[in-house]
Backbone as XML, in Angstrom:
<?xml version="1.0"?>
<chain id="A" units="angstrom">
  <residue number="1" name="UNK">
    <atom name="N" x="-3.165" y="-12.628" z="12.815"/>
    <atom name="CA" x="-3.509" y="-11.332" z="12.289"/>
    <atom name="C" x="-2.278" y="-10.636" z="11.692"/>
  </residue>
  <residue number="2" name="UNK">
    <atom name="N" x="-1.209" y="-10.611" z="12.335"/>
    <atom name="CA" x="0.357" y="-9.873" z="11.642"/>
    <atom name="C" x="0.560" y="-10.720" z="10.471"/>
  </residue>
  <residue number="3" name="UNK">
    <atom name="N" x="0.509" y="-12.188" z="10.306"/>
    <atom name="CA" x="0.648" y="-12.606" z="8.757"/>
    <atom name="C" x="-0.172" y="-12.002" z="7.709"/>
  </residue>
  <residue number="4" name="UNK">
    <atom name="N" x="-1.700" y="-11.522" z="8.340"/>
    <atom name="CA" x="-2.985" y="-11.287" z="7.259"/>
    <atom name="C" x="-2.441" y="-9.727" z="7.068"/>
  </residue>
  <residue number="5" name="UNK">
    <atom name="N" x="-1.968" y="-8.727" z="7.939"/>
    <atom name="CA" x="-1.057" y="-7.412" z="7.701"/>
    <atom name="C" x="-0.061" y="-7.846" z="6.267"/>
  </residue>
  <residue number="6" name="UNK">
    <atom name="N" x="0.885" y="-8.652" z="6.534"/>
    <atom name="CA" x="1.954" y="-8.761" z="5.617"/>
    <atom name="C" x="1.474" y="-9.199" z="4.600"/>
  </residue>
  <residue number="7" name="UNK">
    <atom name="N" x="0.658" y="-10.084" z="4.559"/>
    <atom name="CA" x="0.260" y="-10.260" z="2.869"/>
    <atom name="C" x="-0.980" y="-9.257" z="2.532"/>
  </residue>
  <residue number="8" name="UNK">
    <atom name="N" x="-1.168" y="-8.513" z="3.416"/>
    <atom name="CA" x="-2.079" y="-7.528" z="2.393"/>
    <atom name="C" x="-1.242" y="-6.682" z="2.090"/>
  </residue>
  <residue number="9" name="UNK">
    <atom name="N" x="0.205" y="-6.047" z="2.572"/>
    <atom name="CA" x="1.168" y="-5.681" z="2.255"/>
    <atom name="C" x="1.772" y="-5.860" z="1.180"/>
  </residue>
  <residue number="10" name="UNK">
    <atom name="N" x="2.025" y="-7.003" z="0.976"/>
    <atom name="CA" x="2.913" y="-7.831" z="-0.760"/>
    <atom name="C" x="1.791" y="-7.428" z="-1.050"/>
  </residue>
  <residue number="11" name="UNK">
    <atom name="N" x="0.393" y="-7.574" z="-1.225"/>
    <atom name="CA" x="-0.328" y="-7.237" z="-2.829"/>
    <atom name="C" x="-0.572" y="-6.045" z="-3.060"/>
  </residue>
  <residue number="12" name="UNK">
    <atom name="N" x="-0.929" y="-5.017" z="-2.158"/>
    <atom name="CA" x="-0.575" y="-3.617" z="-1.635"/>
    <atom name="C" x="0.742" y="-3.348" z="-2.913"/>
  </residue>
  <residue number="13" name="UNK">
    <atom name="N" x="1.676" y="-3.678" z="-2.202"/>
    <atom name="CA" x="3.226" y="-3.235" z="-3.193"/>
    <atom name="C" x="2.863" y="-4.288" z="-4.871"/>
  </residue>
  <residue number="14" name="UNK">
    <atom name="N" x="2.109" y="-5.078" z="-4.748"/>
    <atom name="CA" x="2.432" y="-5.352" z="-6.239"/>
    <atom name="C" x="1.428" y="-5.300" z="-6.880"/>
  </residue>
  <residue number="15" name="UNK">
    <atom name="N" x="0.322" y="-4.581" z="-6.327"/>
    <atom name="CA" x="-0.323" y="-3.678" z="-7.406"/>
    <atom name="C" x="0.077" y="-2.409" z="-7.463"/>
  </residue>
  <residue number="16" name="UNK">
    <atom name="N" x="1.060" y="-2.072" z="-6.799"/>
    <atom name="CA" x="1.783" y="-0.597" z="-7.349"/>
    <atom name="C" x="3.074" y="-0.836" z="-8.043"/>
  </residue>
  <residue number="17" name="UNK">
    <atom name="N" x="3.364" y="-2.046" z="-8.025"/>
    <atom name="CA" x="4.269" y="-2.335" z="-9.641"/>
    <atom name="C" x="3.469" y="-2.773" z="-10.888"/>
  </residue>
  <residue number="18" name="UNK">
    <atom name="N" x="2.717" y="-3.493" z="-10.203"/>
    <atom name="CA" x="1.605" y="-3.680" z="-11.822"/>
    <atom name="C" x="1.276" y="-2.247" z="-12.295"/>
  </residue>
  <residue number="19" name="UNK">
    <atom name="N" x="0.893" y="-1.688" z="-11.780"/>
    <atom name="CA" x="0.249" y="-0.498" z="-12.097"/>
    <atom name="C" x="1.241" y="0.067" z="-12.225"/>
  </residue>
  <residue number="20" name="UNK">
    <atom name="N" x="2.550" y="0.543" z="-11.870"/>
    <atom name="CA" x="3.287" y="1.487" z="-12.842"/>
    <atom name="C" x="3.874" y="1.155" z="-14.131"/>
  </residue>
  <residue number="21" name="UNK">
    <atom name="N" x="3.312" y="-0.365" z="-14.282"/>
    <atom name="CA" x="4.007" y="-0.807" z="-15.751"/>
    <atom name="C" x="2.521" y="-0.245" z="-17.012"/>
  </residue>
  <residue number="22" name="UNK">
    <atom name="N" x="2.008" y="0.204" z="-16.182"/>
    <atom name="CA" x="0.732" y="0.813" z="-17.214"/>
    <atom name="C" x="1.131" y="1.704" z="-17.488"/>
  </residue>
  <residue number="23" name="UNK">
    <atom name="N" x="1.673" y="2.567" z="-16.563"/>
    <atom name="CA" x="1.305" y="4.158" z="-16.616"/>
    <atom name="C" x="2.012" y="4.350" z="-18.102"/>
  </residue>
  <residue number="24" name="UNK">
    <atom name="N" x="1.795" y="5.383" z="-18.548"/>
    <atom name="CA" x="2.253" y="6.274" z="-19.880"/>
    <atom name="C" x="2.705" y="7.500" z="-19.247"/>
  </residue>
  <residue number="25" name="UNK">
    <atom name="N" x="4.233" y="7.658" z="-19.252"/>
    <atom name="CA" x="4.628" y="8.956" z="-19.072"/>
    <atom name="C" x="4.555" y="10.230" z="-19.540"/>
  </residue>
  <residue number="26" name="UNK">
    <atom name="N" x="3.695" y="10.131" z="-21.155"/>
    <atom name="CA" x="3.662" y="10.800" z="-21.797"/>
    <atom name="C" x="2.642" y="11.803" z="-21.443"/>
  </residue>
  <residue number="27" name="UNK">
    <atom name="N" x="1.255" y="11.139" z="-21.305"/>
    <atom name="CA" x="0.086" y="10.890" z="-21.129"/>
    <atom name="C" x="-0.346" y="11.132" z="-19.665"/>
  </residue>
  <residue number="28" name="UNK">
    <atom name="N" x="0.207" y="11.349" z="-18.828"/>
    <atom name="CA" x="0.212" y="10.618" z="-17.220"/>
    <atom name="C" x="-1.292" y="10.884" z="-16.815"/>
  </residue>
  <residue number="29" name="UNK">
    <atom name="N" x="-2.538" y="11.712" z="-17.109"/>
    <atom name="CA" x="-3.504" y="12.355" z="-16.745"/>
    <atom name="C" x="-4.690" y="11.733" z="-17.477"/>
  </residue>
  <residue number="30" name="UNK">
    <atom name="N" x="-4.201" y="10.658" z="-18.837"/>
    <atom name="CA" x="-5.710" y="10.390" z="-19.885"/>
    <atom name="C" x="-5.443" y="8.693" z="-19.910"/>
  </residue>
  <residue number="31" name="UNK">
    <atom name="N" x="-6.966" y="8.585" z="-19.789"/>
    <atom name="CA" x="-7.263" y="7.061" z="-20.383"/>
    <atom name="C" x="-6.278" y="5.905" z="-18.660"/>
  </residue>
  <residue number="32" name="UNK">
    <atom name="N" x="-5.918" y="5.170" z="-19.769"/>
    <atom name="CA" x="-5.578" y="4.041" z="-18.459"/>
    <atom name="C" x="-4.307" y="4.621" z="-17.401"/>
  </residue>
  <residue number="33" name="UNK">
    <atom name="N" x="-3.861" y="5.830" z="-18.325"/>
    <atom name="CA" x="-2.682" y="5.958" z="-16.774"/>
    <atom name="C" x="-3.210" y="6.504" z="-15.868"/>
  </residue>
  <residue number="34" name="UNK">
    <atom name="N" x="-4.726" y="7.518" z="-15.968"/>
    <atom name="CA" x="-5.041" y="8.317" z="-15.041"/>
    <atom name="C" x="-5.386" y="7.194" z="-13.813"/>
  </residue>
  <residue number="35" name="UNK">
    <atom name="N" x="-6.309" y="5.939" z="-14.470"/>
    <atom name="CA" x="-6.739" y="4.623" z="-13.633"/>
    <atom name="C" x="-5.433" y="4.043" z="-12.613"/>
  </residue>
  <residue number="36" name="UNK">
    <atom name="N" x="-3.984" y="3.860" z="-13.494"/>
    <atom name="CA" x="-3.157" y="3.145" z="-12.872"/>
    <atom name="C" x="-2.335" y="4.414" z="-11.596"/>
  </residue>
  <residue number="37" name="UNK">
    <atom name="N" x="-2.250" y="5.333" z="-12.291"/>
    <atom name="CA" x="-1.886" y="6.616" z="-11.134"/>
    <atom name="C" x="-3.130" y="6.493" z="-9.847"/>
  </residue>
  <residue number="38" name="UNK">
    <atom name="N" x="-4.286" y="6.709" z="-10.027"/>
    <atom name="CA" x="-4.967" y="6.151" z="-8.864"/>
    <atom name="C" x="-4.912" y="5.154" z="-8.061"/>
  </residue>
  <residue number="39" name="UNK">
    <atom name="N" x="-4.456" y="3.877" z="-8.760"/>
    <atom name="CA" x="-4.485" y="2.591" z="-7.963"/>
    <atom name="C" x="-2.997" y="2.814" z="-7.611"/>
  </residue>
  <residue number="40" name="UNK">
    <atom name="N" x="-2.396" y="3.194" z="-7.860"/>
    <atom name="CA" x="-0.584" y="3.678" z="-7.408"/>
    <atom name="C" x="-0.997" y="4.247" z="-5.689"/>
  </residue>
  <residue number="41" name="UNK">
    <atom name="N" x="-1.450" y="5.842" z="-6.062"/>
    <atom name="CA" x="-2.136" y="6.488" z="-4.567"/>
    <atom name="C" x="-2.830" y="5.362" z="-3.626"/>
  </residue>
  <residue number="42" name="UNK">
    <atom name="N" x="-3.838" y="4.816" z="-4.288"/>
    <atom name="CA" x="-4.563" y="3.980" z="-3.472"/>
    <atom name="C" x="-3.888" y="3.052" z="-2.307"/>
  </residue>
  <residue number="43" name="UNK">
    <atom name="N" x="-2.706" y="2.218" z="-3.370"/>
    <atom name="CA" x="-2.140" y="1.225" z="-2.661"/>
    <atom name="C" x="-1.007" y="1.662" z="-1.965"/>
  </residue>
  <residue number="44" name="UNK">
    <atom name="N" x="-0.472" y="2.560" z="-2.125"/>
    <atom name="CA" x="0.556" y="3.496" z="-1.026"/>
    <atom name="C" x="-0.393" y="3.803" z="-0.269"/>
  </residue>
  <residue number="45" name="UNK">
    <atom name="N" x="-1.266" y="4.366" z="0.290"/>
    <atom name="CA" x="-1.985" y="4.800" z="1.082"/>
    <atom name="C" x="-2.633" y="3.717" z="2.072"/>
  </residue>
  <residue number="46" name="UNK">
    <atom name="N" x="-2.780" y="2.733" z="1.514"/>
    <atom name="CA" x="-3.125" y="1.108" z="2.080"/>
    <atom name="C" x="-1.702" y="0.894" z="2.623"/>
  </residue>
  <residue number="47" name="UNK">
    <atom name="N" x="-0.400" y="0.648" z="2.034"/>
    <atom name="CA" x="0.807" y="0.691" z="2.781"/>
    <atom name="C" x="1.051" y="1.288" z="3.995"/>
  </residue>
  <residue number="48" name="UNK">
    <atom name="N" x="0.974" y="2.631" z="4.230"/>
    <atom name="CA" x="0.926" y="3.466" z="5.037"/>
    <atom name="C" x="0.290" y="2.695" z="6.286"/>
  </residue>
  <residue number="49" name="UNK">
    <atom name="N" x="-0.880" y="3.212" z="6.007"/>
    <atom name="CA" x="-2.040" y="2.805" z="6.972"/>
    <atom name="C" x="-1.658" y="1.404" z="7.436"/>
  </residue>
  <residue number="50" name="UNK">
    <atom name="N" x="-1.322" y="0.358" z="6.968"/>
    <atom name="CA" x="-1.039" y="-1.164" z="7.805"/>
    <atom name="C" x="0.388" y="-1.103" z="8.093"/>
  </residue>
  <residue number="51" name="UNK">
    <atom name="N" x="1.231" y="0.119" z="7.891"/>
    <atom name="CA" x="2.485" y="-0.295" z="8.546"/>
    <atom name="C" x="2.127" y="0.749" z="9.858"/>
  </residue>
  <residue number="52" name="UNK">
    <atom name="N" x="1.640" y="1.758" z="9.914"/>
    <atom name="CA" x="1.209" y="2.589" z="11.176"/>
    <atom name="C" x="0.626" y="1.221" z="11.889"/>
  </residue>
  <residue number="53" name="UNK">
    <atom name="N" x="-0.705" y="0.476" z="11.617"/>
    <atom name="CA" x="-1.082" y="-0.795" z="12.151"/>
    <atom name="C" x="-0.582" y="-1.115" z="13.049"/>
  </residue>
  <residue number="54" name="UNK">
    <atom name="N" x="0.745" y="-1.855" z="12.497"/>
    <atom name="CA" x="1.460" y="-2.189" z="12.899"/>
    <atom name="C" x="2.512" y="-2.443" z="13.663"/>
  </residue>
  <residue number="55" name="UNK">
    <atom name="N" x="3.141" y="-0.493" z="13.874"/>
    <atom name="CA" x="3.394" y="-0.063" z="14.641"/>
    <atom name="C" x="2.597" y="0.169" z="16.059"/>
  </residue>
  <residue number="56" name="UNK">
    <atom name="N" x="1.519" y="0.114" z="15.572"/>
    <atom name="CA" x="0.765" y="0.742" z="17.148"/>
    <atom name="C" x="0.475" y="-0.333" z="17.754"/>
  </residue>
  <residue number="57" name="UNK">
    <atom name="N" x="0.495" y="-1.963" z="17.126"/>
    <atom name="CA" x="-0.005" y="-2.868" z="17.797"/>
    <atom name="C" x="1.433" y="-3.714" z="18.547"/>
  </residue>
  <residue number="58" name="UNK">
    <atom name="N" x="3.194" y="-2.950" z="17.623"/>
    <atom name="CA" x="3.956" y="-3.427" z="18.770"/>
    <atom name="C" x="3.906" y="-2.721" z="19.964"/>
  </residue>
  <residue number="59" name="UNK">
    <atom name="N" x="3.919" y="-1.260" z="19.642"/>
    <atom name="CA" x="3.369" y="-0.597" z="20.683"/>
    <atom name="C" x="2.470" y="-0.633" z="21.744"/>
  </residue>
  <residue number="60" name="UNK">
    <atom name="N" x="1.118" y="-1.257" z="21.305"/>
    <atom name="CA" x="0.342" y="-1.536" z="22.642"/>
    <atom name="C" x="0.879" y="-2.547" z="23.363"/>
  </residue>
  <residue number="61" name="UNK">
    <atom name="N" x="1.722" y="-3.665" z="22.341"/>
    <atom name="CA" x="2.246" y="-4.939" z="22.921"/>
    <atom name="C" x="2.957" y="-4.782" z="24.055"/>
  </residue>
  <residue number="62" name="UNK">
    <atom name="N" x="3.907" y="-4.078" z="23.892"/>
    <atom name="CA" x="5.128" y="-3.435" z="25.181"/>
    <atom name="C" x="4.552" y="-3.081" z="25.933"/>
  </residue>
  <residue number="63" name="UNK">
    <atom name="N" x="3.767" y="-2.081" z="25.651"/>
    <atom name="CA" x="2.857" y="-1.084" z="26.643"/>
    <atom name="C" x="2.072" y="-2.059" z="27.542"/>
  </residue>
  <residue number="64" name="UNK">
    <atom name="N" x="1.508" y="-3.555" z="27.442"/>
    <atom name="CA" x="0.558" y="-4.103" z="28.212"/>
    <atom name="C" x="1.929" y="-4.971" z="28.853"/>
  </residue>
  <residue number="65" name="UNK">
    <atom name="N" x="2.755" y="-5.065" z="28.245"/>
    <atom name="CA" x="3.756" y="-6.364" z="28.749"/>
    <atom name="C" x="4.721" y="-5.690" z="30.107"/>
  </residue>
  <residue number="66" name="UNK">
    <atom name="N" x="5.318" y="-4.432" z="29.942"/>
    <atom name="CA" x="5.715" y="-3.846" z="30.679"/>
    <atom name="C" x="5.508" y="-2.455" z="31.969"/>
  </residue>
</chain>
């Protein structure tokens, strides 16, 4: 299960480099950047959430071991 965390992690982070090679700085609000600014939020927010995961499951680990 911690390997299936880490690689949802790498694609997590590299659809938020794909997606900032879309964005238009100009533009940041119309057409495809508004799409790639969403999937940016999205996949930081997926980051987040499986590194908390992660944390709480070394955490329970200790917690049952000791």
């Amino acid at each position: 299960m911690k390997y299936f965390i880490y690689a949802l992690i790498v694609i997590a982070i590299s659809l938020i480099i794909y997606n900032a090679t879309v964005l238009d700085f100009s533009n940041i609000l119309k057409g495809d950047s508004k799409t790639a600014l969403i999937s940016i939020l999205g996949s930081a927010c997926v980051v987040v959430l499986l590194t908390i995961l992660l944390v709480s499951r070394a955490i329970q680990q200790k917690h049952k071991n000791g």
